[in-house]
C-alpha positions in Angstrom: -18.6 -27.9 8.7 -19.1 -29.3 12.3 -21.7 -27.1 14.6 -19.4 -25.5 17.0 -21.1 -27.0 20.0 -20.0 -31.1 18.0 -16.6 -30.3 19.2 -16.4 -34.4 18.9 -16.9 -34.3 15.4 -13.8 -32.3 14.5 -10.4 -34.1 14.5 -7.0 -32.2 15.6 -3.6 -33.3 15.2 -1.1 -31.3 17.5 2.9 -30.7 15.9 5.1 -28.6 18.8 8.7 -30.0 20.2 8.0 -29.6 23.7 7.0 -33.0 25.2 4.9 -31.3 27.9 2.7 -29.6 25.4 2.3 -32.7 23.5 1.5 -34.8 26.2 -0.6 -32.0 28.1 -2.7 -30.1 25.4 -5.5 -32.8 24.9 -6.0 -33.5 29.0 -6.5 -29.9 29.8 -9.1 -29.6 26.3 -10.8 -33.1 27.1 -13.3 -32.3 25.0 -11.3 -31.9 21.7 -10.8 -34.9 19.9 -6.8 -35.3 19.5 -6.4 -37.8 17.0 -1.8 -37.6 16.8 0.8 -35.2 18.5 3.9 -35.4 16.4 7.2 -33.3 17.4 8.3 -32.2 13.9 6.1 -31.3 11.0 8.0 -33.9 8.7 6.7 -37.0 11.2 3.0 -35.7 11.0 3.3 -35.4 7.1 4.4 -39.1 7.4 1.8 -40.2 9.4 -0.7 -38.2 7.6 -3.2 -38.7 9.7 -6.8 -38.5 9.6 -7.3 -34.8 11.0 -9.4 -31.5 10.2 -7.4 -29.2 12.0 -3.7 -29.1 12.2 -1.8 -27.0 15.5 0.9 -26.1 14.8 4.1 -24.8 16.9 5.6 -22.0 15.1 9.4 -23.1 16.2 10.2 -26.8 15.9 14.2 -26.5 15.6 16.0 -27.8 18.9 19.0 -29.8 19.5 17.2 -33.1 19.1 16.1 -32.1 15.5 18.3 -29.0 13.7 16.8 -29.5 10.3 13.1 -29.3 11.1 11.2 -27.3 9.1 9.4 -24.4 10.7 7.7 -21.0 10.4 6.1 -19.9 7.0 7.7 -23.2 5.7 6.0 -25.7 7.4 3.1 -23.7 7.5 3.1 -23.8 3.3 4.0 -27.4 3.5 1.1 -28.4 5.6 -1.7 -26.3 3.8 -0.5 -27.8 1.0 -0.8 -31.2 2.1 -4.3 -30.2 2.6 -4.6 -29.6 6.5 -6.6 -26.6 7.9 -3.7 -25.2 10.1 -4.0 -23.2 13.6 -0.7 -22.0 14.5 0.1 -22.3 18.3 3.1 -19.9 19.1 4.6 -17.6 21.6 5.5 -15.7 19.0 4.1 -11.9 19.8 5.3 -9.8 17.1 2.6 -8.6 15.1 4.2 -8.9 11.6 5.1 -12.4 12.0 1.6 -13.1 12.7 0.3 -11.9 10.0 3.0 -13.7 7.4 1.5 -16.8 9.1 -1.7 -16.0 8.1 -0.5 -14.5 4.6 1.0 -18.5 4.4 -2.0 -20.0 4.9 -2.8 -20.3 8.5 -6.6 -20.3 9.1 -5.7 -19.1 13.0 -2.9 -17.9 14.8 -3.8 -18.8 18.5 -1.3 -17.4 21.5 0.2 -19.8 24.0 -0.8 -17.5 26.8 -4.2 -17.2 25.9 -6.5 -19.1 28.7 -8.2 -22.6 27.9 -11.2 -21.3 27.3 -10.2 -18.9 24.8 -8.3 -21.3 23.4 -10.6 -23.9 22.7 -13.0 -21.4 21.1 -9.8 -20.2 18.9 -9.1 -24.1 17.9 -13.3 -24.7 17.4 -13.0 -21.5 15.1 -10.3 -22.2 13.0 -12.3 -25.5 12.4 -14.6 -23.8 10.8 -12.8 -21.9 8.6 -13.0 -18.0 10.4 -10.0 -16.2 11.0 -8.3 -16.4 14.1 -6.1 -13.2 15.0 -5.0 -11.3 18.0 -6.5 -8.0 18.2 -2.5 -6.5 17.2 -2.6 -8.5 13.8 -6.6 -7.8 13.2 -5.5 -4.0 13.8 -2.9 -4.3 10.8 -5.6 -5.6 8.7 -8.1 -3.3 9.7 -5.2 -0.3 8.8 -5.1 -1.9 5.2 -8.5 -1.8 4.6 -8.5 2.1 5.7 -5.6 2.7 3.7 -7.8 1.3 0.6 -5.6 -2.3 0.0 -8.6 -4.6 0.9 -11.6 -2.7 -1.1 -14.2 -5.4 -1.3 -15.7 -5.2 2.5 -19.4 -4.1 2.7 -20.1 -1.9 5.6 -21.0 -4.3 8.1 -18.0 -6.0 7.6 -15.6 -3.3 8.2 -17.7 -2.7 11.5 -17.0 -6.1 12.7 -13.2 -6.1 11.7 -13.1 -2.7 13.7 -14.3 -4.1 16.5 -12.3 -7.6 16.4 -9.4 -5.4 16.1 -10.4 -3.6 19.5 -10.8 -7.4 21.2 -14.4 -7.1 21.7 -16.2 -10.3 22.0 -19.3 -11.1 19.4 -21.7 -11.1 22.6 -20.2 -7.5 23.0 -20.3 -6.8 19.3 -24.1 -8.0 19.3 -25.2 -5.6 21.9 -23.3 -2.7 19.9 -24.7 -3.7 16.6 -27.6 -5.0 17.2 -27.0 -8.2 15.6 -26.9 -11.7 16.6 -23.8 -13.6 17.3 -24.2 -16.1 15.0 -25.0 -13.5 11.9 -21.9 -11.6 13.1 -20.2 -15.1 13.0 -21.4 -14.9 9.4 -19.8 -11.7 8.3 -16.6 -12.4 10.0 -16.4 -16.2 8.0 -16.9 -14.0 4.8 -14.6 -11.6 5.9 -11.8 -13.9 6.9 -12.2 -15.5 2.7 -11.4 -11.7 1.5 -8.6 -11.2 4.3 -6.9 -14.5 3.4 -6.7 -14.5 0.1 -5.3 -10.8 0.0 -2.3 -11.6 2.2 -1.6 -14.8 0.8 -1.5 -13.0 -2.9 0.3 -10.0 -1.1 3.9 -8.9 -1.5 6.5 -7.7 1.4 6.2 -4.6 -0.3 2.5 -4.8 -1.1 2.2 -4.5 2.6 5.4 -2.2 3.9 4.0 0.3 1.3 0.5 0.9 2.8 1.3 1.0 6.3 4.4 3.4 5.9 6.9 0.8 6.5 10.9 1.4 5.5 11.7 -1.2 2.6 12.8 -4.4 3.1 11.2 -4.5 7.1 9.1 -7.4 6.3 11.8 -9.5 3.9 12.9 -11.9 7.1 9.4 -12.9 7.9 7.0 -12.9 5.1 6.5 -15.8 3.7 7.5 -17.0 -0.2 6.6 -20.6 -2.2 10.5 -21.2 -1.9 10.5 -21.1 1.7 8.8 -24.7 1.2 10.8 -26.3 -1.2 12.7 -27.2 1.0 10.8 -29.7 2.4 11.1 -31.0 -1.0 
């Protein structure tokens, strides 16, 4: 994959409904390549354009289109049209987070989140790590402790526990005595383990470990079905 510093090299394609965003994103990231914006997720499948990375509004249903397809759906739908998808959202609540991820998001990057930060989210997510906020890397780190993910070495779970705190790899590297780029390392394997877990995971997989009352996650975890429909 592209060395993180040959931003150039690596190919976006933005989907979100507001025209600001659309028109905005790649001016204030000039050193991004943006190769489409597209307002609905059905027009970039369409287009299919020539793109490593796809961002990806969480909430693409307005007025001007009713029956786009959005969330966990379009999510499924692009993965499976082969894009590497960052989702770009708003959205703050932890749990639909993570059913992005357990769709097949690489990255779930916050709207909020300064340019900086969110060019290094976008540059990671092009390289296949997992992109979380500290709140849904905290859920994963509970189900490793509660014995759900059981395949992390020990450096591993070190650099999940402190991902999940919102410490930086430069911080990390001072605690741990390792270099940024080998911590870079055991997060990429990591995020593999993490991502396949949630995406073989059920609502009740997941309400189980962490204490959850039946049926919490049900509105928001994703299923295959919730894709058909782009069918």
């Amino acid at each position: 994959m592209t060395d993180p510093e040959q931003s150039s090299d690596v190919r976006f394609s933005l989907v979100d409904d507001a025209t600001a965003v659309r028109e905005s994103l790649s001016v204030l990231l000039p050193d991004l390549t943006f190769v489409s914006s597209h307002p609905s997720l059905e027009d970039f499948l369409a287009a299919a354009p020539r793109a490593d990375v796809v961002i990806l509004d969480l909430h693409l249903v307005n007025l001007r289109q009713p029956d786009a397809a959005q969330g966990v759906a379009a999510i499924h739908a692009a993965v499976d049209a082969g894009y590497r998808v960052c989702v770009y959202t708003q959205e703050e609540r932890r749990f639909v987070l993570a059913s992005c991820l357990a769709a097949g998001a690489t990255g779930v990057v916050s709207k909020s989140s300064t340019l900086a930060e969110t060019r290094t989210a976008f540059l990671a997510v092009s390289r296949g790590e997992l992109v979380a906020p500290p709140s849904v890397t905290g859920l994963i780190e509970a189900l490793v402790r509660r014995g759900r993910v059981t395949v992390l070495n020990k450096r591993q779970r070190e650099v999940l526990a402190g991902r999940a705190r919102g410490l930086t790899y430069a911080e990390l590297s001072r605690t741990l005595y390792l270099s940024e780029s080998t911590l870079r390392g055991y997060w990429r394997d990591l995020s593999g383990v993490v991502s396949s877990y949630l995406q073989d995971s059920s609502p009740g997989d997941i309400e189980r470990a962490l204490g959850l009352g039946p049926g919490d996650l049900v509105d928001h975890w994703p299923t295959r079905s919730a894709a058909d429909d782009l069918d």
